[in-house]
C-alpha positions in Angstrom: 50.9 103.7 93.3 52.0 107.1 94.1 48.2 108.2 94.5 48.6 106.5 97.8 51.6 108.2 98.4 53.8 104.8 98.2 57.4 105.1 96.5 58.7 102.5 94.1 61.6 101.0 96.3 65.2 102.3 95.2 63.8 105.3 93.6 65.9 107.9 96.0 68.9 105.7 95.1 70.4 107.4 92.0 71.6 110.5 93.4 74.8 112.0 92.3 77.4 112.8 93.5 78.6 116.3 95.3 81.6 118.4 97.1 81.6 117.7 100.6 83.7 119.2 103.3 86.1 116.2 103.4 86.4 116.5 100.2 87.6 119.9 100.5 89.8 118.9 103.2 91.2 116.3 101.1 91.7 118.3 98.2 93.6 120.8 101.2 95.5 117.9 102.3 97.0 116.9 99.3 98.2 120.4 98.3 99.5 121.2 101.6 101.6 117.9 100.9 102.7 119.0 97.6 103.9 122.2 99.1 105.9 120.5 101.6 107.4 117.9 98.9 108.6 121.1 97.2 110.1 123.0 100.5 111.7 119.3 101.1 113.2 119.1 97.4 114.5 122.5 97.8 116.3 122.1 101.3 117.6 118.4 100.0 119.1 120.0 97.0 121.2 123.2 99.2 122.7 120.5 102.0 123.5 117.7 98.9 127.4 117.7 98.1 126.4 117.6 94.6 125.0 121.0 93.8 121.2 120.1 92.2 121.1 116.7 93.1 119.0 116.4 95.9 119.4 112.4 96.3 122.7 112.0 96.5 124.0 111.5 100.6 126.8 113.0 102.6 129.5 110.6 103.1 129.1 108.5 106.3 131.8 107.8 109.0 134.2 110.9 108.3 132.7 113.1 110.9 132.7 116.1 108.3 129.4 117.6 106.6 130.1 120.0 103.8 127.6 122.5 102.9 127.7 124.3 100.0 129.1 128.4 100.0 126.1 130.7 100.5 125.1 132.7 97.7 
């Protein structure tokens, strides 16, 4: 068939796959937000009133928010 220049049908179908520019974005995205989680960890753990602990609260309803000495 292809002496008349016809195409079998579905034969352009099995391409593969490739890096596209929102795949790069993505791939930017999700690093970007992997750098933030880290900033947020960091500033969590030096306001927490449990030195290293960045999930622990400061107390509600006293009025008074400790911070930690700098260093």
């Amino acid at each position: 068939m292809s002496q008349f220049g016809m195409q079998m049908p579905g034969g352009r179908a099995r391409r593969s796959s490739s890096m596209n520019v929102y795949t790069g974005l993505l791939f930017c995205a999700v690093v970007a937000m992997g750098v933030a989680s880290g900033f947020m960890w960091m500033a969590a753990k030096s306001v927490s009133p449990d030195p290293g602990n960045p999930f622990k609260i400061q107390e509600v309803g006293n009025g008074k928010i400790k911070l930690p000495p700098k260093k």
